[in-house]
C-alpha positions as a Markdown table, in Angstrom:
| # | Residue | x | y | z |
|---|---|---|---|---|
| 1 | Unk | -11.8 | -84.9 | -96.5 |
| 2 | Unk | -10.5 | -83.1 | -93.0 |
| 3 | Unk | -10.7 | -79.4 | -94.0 |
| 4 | Unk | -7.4 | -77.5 | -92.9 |
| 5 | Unk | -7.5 | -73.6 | -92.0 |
| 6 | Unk | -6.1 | -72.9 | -95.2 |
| 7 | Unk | -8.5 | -74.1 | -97.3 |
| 8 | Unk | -10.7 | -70.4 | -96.1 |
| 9 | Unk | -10.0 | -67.1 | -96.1 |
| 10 | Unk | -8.6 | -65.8 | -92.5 |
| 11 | Unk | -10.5 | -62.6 | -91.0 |
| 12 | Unk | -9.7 | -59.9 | -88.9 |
| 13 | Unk | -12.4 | -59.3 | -85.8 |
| 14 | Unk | -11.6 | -56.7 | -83.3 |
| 15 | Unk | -13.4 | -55.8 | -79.9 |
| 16 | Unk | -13.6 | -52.1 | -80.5 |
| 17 | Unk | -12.2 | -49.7 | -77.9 |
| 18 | Unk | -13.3 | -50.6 | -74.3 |
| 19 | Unk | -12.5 | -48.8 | -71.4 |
| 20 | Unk | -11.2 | -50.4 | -68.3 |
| 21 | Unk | -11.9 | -48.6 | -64.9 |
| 22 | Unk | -10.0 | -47.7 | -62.5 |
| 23 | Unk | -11.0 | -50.2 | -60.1 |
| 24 | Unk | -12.9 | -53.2 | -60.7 |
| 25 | Unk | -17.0 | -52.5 | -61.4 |
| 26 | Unk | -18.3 | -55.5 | -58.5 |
| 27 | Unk | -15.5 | -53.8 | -55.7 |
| 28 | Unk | -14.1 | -50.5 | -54.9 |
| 29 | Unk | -11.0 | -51.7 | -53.5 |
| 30 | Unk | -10.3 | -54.7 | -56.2 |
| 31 | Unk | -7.6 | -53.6 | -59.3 |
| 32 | Unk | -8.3 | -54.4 | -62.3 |
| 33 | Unk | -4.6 | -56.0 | -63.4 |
| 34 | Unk | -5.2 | -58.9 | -65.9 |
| 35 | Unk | -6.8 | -59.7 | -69.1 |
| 36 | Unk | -7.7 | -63.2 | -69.9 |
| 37 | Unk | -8.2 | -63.6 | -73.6 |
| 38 | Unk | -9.8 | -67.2 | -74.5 |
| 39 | Unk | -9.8 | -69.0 | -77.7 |
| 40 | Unk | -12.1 | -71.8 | -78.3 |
| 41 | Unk | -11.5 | -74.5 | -81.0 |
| 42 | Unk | -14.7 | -76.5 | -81.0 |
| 43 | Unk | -13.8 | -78.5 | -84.5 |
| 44 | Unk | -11.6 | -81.5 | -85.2 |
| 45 | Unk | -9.6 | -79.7 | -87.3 |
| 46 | Unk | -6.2 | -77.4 | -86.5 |
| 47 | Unk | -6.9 | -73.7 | -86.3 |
| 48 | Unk | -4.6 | -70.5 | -85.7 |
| 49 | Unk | -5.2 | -67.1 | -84.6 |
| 50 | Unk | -2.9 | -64.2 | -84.4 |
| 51 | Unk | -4.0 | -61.7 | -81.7 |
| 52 | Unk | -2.8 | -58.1 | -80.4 |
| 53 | Unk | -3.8 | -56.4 | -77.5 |
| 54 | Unk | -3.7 | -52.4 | -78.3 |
| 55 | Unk | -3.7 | -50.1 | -74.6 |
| 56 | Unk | -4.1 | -46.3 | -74.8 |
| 57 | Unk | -2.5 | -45.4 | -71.0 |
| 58 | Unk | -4.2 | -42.9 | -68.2 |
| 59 | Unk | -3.9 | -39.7 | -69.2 |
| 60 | Unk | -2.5 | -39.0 | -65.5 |
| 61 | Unk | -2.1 | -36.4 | -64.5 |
| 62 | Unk | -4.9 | -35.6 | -67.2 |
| 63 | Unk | -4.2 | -33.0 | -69.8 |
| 64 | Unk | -7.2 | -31.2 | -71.6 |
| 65 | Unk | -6.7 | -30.8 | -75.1 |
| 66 | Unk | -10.2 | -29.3 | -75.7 |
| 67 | Unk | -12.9 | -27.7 | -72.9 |
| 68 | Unk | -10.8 | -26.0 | -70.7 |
| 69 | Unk | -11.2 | -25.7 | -66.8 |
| 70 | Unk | -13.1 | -28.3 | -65.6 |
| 71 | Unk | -16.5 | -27.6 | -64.5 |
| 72 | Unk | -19.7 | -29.4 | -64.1 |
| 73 | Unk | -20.3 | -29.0 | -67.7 |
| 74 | Unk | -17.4 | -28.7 | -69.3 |
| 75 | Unk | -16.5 | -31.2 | -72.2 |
| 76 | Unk | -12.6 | -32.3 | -71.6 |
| 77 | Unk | -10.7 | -34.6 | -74.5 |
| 78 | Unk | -7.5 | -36.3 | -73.7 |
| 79 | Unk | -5.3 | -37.6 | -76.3 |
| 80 | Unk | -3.3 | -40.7 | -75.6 |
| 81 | Unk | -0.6 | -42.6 | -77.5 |
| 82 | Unk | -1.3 | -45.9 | -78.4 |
| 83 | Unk | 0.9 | -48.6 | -77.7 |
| 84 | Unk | 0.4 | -52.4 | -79.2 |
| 85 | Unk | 1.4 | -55.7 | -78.3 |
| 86 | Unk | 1.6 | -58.9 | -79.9 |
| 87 | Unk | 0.0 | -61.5 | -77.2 |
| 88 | Unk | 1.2 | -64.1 | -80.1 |
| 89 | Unk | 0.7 | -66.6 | -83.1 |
| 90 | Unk | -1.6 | -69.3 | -81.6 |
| 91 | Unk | -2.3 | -72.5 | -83.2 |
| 92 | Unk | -5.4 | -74.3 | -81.3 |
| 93 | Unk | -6.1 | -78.7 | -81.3 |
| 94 | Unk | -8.9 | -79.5 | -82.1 |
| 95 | Unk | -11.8 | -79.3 | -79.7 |
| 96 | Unk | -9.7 | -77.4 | -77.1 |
| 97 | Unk | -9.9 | -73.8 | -75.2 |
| 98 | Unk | -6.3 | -72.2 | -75.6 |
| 99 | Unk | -6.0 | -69.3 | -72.6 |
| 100 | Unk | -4.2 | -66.7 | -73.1 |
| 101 | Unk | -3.4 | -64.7 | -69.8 |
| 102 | Unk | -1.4 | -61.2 | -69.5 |
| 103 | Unk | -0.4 | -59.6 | -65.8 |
| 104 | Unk | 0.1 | -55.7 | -65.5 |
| 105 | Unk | 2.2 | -54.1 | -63.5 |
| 106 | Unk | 2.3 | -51.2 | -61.5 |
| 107 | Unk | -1.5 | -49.8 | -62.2 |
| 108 | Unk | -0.6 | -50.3 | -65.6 |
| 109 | Unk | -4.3 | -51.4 | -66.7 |
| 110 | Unk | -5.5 | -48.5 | -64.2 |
| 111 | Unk | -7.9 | -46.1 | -66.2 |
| 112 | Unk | -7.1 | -47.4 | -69.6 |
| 113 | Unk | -8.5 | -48.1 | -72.8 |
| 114 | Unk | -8.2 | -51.3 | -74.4 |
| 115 | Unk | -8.5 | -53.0 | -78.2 |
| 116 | Unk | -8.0 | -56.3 | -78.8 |
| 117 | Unk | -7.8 | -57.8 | -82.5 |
| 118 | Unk | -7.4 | -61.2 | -83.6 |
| 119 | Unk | -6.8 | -62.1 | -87.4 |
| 120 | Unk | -7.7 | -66.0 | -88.0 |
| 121 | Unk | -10.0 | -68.7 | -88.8 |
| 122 | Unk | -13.2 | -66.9 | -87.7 |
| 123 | Unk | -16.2 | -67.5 | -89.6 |
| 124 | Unk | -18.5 | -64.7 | -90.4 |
| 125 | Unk | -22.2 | -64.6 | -91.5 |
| 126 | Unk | -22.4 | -63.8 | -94.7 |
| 127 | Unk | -26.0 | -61.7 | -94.2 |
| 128 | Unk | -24.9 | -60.0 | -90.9 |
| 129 | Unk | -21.1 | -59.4 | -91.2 |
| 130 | Unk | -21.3 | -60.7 | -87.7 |
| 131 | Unk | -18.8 | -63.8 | -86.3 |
| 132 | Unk | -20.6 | -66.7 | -85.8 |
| 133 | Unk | -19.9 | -70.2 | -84.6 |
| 134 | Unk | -18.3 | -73.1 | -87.0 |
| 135 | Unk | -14.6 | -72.2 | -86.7 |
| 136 | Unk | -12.7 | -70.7 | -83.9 |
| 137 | Unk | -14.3 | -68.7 | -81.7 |
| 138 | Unk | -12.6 | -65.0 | -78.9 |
| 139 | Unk | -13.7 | -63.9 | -75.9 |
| 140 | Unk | -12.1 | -61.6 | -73.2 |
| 141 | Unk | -12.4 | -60.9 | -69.9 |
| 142 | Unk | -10.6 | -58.1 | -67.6 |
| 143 | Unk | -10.6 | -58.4 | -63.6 |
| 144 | Unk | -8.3 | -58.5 | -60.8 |
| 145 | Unk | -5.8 | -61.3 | -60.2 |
| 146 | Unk | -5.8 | -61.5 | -56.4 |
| 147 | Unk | -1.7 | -60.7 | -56.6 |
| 148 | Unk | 0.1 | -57.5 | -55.8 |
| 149 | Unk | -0.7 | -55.5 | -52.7 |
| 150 | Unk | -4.1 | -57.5 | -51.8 |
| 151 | Unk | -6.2 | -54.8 | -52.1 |
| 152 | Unk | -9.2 | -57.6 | -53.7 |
| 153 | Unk | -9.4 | -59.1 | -50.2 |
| 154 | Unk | -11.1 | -56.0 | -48.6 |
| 155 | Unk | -13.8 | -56.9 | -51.8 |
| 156 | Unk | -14.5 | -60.6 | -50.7 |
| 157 | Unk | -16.1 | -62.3 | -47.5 |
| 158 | Unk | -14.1 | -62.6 | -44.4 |
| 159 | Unk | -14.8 | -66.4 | -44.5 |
| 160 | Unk | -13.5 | -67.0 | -48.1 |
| 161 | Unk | -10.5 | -64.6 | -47.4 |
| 162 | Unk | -8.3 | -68.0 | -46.9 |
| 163 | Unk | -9.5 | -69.5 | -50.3 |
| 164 | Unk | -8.5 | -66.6 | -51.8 |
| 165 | Unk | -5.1 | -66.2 | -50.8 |
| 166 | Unk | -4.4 | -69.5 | -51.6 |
| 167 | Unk | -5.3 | -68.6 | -55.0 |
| 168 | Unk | -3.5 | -65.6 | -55.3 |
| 169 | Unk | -1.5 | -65.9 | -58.3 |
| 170 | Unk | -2.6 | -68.9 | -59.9 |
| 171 | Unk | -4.4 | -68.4 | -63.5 |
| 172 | Unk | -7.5 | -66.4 | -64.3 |
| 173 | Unk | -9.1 | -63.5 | -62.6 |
| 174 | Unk | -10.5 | -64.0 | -58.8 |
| 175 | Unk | -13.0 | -60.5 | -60.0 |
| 176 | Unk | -14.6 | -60.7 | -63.3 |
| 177 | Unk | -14.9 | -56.5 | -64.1 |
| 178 | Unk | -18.4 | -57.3 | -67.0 |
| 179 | Unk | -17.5 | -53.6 | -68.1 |
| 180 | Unk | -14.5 | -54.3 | -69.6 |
| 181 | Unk | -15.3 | -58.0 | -71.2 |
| 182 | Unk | -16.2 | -58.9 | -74.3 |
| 183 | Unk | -17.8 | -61.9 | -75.3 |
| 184 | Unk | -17.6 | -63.6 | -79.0 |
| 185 | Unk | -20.6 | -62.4 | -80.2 |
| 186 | Unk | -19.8 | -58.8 | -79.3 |
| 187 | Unk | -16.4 | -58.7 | -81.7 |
| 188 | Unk | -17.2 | -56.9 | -84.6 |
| 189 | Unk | -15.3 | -57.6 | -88.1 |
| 190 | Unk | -12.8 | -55.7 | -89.5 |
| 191 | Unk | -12.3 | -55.9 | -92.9 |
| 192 | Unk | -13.0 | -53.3 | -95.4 |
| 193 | Unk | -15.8 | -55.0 | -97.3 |
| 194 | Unk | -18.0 | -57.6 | -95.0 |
| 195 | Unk | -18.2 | -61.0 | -97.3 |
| 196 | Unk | -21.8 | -60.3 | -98.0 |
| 197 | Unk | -21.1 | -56.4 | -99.5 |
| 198 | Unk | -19.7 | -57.9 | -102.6 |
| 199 | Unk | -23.5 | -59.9 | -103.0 |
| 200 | Unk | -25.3 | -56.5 | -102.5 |
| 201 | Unk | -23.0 | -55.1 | -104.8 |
| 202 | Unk | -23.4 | -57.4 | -107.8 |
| 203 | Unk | -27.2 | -57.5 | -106.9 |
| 204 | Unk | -26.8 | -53.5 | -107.7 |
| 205 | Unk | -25.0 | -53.9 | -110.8 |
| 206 | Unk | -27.0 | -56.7 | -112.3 |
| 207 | Unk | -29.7 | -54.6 | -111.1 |
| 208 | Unk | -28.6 | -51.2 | -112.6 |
| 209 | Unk | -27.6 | -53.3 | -115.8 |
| 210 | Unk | -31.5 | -54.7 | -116.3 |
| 211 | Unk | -32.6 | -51.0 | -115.6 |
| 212 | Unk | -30.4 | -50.2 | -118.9 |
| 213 | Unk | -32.1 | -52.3 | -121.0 |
């Protein structure tokens, strides 16, 4: 019998907050300007994932809410408010890669901090809490898209400067920035009790109950 994602329970994984650099980590001159989130479907069954991309903007011009006047030891915090967006309700064929790709504008990804989260058919270890493969698998990956104002080809060989023109503006990232990627087995699950926690807790009780006795 061909199991569909309904017969599990969906969970919510998340990549934490991850900061994304001014400029991208392999060149000083590159902009970091797109994030290329990648589902991966390696079943032969239908899966679906719905997945938001949270951004916390520069604080520019910066505005210490704690530490004062900066010095070389001063500890500055900056408050930011969040804003979230809903990259969509994906549903992925079997044995496929879905890519999901979003541009920024104007710097927008400049100095940032990121959070993805994705709430689907992910399967999760039931010793580790951690997501594991079986169902559908995230990854994410931030870099520089080769558009805009061309800043990335100071960052690339003379010689391949007319390969990557070309590609300016088709899909993906022409700089990967590893800083600000995340890679399946770095999202982290989000639910309040991990699927094992409930084991561990009846273990206690039965435990507790023998004690009694």
């Amino acid at each position: 019998m061909t199991m569909d994602h309904k017969d599990h329970k969906q969970v919510t994984i998340t990549t934490g907050p991850v900061y994304v650099a001014p400029f991208n980590a392999p060149s000083s001159s590159a902009i970091n300007d797109r994030i290329v989130v990648t589902l991966k479907n390696p079943t032969h069954k239908k899966l679906q994932a719905q997945v938001t991309l949270a951004l916390c903007p520069s604080p520019n011009p910066p505005v210490a809410v704690a530490g004062g006047t900066c010095t070389s030891n001063s500890v500055q915090t900056f408050e930011v408010l969040e804003s979230e967006t809903n990259l969509g309700f994906f549903k992925v064929d079997p044995m496929t890669c879905l890519r999901i790709e979003k541009t920024f504008d104007n710097d927008q990804l400049f100095d940032t901090v990121i959070r993805l989260t994705a709430t689907g058919d992910f399967k999760i270890c039931e010793d580790s809490c951690e997501p594991i493969c079986g169902l559908l698998e995230i990854s994410s990956v931030v870099g520089s898209s080769g558009t805009g104002d061309g800043r990335v080809q100071s960052a690339i060989p003379a010689e391949k400067t007319a390969f990557y023109q070309g590609y300016g503006g088709a899909p993906g990232v022409v700089l990967t920035d590893p800083q600000a990627s995340v890679p399946y087995a770095e999202w982290v699950l989000c639910d309040t009790h991990c699927p094992c926690d409930s084991d561990s807790d009846s273990d206690s009780s039965s435990s507790s109950s023998d004690d009694d006795h």
